[in-house]
N, CA and C of each residue as an Amber inpcrd file, in Angstrom:
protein
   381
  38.3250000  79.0800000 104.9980000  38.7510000  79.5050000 103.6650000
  38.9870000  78.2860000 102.7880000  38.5520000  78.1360000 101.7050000
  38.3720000  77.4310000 100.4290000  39.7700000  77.2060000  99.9760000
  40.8420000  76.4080000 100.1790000  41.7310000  76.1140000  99.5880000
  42.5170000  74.9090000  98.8520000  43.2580000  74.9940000  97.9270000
  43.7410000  73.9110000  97.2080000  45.8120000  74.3540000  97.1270000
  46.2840000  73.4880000  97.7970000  47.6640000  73.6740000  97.2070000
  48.4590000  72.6440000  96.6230000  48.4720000  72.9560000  95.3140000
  49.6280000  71.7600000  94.9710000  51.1170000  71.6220000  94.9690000
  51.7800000  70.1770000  94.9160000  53.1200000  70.1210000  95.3930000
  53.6250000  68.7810000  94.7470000  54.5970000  68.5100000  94.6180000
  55.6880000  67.5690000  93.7730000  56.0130000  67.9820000  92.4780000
  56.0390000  68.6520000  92.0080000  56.5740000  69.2300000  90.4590000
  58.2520000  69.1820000  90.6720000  59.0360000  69.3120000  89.5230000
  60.2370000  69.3570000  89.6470000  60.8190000  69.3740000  87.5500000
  61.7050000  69.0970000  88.0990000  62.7990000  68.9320000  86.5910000
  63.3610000  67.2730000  86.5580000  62.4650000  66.7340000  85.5090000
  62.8430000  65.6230000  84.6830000  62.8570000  64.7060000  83.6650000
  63.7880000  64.3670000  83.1470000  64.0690000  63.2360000  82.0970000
  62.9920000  62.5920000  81.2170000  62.5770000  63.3280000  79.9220000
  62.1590000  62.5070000  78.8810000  62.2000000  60.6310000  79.4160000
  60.4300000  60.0760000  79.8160000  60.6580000  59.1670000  80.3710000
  60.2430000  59.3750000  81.7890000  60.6010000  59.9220000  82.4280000
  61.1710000  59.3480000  84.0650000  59.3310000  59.6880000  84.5320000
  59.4290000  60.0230000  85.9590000  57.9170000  60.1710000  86.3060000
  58.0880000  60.9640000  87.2290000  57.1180000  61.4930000  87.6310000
  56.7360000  62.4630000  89.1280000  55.4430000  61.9050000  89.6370000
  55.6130000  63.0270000  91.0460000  54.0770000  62.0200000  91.2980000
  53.4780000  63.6560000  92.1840000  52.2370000  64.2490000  91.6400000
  52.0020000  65.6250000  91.9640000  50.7040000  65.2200000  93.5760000
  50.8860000  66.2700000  94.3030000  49.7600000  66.0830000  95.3240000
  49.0360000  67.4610000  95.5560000  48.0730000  66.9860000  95.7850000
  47.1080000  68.5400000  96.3000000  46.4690000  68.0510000  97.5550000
  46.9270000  69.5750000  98.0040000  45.9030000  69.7530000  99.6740000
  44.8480000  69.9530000  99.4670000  43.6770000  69.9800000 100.0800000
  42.5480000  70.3720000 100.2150000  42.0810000  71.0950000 101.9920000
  41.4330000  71.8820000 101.4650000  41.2710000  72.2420000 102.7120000
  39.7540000  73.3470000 102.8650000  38.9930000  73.6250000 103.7490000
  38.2340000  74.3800000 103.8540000  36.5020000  74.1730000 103.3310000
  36.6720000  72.8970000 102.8710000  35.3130000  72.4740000 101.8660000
  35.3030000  71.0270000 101.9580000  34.3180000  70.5610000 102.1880000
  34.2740000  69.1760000 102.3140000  34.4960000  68.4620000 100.7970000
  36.0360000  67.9100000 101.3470000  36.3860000  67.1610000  99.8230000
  36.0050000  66.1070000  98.8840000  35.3420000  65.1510000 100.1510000
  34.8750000  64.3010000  99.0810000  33.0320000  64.0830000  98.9500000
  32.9110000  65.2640000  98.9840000  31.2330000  66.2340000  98.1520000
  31.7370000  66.3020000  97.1120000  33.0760000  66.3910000  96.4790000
  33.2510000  66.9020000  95.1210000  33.8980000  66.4850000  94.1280000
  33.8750000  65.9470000  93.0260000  34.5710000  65.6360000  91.8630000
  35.9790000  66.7960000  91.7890000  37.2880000  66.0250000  91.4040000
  38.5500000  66.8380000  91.5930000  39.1260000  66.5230000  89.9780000
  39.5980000  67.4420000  89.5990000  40.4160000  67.4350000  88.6600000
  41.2380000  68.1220000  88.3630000  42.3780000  67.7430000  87.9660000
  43.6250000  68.6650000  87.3760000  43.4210000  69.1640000  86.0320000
  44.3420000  70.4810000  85.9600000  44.1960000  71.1260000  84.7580000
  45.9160000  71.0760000  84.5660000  46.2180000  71.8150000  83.5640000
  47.9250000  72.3920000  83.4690000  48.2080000  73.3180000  82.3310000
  49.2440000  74.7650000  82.3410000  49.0220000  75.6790000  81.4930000
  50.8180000  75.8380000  80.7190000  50.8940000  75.6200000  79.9120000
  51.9750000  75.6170000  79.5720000  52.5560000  76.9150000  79.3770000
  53.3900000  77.5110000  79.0390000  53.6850000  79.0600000  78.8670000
  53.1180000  79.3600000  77.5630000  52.8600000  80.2150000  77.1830000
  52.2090000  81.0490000  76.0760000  50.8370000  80.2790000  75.6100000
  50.2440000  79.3100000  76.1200000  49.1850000  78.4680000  75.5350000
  48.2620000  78.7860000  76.5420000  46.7110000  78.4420000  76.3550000
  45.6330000  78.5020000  77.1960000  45.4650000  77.0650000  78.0720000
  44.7840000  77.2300000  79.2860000  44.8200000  76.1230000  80.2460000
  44.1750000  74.8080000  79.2000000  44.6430000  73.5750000  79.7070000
  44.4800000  72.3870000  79.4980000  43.6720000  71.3880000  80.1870000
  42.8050000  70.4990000  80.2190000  42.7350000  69.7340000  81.4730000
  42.8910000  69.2200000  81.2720000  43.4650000  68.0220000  81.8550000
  44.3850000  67.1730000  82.5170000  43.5470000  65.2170000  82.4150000
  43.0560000  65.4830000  83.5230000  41.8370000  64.3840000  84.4710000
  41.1820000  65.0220000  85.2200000  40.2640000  64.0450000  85.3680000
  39.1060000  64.0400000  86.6190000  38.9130000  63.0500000  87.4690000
  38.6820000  63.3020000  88.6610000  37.8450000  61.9460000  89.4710000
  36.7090000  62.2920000  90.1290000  35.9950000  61.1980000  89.7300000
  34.5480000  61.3560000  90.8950000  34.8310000  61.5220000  92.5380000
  33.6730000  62.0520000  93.2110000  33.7300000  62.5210000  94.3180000
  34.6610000  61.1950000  95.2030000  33.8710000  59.9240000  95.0260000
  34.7290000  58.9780000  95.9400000  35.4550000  58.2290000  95.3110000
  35.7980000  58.2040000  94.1470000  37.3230000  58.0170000  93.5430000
  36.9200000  57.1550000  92.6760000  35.6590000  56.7490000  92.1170000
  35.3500000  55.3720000  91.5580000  35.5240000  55.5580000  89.9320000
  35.3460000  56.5830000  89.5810000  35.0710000  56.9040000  87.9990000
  36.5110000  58.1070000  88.0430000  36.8770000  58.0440000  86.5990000
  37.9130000  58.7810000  86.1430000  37.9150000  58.9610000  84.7530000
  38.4730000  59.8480000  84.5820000  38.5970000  60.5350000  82.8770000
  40.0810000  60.9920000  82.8610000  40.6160000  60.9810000  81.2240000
  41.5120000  61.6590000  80.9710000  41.4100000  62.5400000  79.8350000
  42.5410000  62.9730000  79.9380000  42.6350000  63.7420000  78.3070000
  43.4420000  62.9450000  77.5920000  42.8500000  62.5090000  76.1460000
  43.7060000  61.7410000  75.2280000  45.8260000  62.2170000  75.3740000
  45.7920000  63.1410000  75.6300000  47.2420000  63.2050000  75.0570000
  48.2310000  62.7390000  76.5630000  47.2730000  62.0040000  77.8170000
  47.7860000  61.7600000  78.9400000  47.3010000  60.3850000  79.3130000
  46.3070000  59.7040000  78.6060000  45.7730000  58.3910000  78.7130000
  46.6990000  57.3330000  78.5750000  46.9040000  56.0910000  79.6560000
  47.5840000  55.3840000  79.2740000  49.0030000  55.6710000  80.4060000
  49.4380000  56.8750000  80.6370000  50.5650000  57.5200000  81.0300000
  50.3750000  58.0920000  82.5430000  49.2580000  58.8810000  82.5340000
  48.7560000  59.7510000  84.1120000  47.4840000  58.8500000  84.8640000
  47.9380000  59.0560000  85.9090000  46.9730000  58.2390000  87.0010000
  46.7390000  59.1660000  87.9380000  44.7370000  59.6220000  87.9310000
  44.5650000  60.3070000  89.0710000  44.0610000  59.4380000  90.3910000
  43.8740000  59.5800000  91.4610000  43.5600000  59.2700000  92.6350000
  43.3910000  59.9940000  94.1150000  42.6430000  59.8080000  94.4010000
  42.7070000  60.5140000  95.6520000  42.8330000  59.6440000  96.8620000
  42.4900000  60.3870000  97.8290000  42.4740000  59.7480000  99.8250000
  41.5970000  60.7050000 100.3830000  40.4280000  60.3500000 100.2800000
  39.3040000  61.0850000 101.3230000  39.8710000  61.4760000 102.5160000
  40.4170000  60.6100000 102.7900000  40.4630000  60.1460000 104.4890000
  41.4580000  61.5240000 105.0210000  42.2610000  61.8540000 103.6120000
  43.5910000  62.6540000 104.0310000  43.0580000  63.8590000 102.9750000
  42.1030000  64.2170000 102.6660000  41.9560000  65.3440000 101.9740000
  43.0420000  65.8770000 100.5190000  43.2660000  65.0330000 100.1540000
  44.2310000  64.8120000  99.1830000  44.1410000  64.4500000  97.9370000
  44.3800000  64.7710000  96.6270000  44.2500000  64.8740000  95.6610000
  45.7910000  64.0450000  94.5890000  46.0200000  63.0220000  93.8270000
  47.4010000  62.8170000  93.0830000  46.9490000  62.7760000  91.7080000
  47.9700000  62.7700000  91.1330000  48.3470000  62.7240000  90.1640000
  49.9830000  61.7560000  89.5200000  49.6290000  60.7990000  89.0200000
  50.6710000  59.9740000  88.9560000  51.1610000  60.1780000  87.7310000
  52.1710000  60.5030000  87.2480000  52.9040000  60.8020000  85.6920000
  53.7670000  59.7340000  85.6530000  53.5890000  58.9710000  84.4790000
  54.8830000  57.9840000  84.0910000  54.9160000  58.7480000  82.5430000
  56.1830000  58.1130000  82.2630000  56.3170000  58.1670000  80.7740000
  56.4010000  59.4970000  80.6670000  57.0110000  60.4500000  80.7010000
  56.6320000  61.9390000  80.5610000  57.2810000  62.2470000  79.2480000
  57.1280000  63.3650000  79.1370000  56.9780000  64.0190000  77.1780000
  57.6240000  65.2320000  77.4040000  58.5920000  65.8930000  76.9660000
  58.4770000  67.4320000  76.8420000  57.9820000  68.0220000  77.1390000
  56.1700000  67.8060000  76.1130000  55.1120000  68.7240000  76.1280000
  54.5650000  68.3800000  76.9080000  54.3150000  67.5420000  78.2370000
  54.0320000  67.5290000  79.5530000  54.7480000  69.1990000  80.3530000
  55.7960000  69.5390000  79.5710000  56.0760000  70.8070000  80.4010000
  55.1570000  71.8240000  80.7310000  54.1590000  72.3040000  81.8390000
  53.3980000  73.3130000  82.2830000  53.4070000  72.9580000  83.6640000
  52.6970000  74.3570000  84.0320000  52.0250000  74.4960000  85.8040000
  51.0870000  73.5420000  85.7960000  51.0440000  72.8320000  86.5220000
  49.7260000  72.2120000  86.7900000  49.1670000  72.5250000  88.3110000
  47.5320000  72.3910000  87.9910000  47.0430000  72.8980000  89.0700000
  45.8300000  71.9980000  89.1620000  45.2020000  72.1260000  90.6810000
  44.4790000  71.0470000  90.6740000  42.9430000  72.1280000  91.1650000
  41.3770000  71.2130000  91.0840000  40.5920000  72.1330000  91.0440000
  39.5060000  71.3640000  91.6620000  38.5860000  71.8370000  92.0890000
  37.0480000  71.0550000  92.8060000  36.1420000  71.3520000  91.7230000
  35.2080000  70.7020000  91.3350000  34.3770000  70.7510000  90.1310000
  32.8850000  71.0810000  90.8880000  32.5440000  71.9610000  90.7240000
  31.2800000  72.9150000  90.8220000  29.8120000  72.6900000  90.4890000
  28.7830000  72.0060000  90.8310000  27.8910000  71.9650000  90.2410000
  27.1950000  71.4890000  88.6480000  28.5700000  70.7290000  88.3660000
  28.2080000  69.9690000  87.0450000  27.9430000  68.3870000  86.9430000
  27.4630000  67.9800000  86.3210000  27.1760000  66.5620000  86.2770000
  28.7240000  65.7640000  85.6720000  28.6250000  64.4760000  86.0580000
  30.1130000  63.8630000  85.3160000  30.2590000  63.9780000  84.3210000
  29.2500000  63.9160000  83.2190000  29.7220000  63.7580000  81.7410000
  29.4930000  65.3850000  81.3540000  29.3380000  66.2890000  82.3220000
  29.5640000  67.5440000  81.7540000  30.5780000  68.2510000  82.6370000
  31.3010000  67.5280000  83.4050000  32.5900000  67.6300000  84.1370000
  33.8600000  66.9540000  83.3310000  34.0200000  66.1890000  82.0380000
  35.2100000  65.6020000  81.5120000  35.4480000  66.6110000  80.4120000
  36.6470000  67.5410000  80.6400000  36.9690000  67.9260000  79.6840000
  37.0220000  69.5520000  80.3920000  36.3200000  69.7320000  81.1780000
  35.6350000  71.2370000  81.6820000  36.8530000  71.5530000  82.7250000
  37.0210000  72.8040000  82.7500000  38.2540000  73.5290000  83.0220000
  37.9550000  74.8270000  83.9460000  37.9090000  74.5800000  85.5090000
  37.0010000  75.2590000  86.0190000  37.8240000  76.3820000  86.5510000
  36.8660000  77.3920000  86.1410000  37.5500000  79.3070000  86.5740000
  38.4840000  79.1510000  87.3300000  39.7250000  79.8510000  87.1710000
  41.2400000  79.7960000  87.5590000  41.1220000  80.2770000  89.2630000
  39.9950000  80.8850000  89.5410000  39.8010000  81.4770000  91.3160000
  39.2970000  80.4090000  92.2680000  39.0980000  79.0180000  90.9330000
  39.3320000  77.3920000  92.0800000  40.8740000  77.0320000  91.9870000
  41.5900000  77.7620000  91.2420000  43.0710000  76.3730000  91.1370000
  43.5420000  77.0770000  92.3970000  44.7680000  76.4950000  92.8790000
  45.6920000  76.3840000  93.7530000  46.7430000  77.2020000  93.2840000
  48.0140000  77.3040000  93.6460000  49.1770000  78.2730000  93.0950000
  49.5880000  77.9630000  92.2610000  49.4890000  76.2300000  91.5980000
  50.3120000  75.4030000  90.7520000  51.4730000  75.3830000  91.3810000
  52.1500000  73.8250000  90.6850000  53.4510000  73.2420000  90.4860000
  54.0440000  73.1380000  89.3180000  55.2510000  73.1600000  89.4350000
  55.9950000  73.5210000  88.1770000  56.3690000  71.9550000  88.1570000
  56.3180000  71.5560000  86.3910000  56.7430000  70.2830000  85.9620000
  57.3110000  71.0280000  84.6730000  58.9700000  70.4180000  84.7530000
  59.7830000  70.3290000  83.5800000  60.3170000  69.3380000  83.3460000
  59.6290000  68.4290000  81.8540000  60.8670000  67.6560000  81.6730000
  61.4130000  68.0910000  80.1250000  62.8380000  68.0330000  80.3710000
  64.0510000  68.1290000  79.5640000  65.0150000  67.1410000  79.7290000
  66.1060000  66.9190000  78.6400000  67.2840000  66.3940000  79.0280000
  68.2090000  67.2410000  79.2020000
């Protein structure tokens, strides 16, 4: 079975950082370009980043550039996401996803059908 679960979300501080991880499991992980998405409440999904299959190339979304660091570990079937600097509007689920049959430059930005994400993790920051 085809699965993704993500984990490290929590509640914090305008500023502070988290650091999110995804399982992988059931599909050979590094065949595939990974990227996070995240859905805030009442808004439509977002994406996040991307990484190439063996970790060499990466993309962001302008409003996380500079701030989020993706990366993976083949070796451990594993997927991160590094948040510094966090924002308010960093507040959503984030979820992480395997990218399907698209080329890289038609994989940055692309937000793949919600029956690839994982359960999501909850990230709140507030003071």
């Amino acid at each position: 079975e085809v699965q993704v679960v993500e984990s490290g979300g929590g509640m914090v501080q305008p500023g502070g950082s988290l650091r999110l991880s995804c399982a992988a499991s059931g599909f050979i992980f590094d065949n595939f370009d990974m990227t996070w998405v995240r859905q805030a409440p009442g808004k439509g999904p977002e994406w996040v980043a991307i990484i190439s299959s063996g970790g060499i190339r990466t993309s962001y979304a302008d409003s996380v550039k500079g701030r989020f660091t993706i990366s993976r570990d083949n070796a451990k079937n594993t997927l991160f996401l590094q948040m510094n600097s966090l924002k308010r509007e960093d507040t959503a689920l984030y979820y992480c996803a395997r990218v399907f049959g698209r080329r890289w430059r038609e994989s940055i930005g692309y937000v793949p059908p919600n029956d690839y994400w994982g359960p999501g993790t909850q990230v709140t920051v507030s003071s």
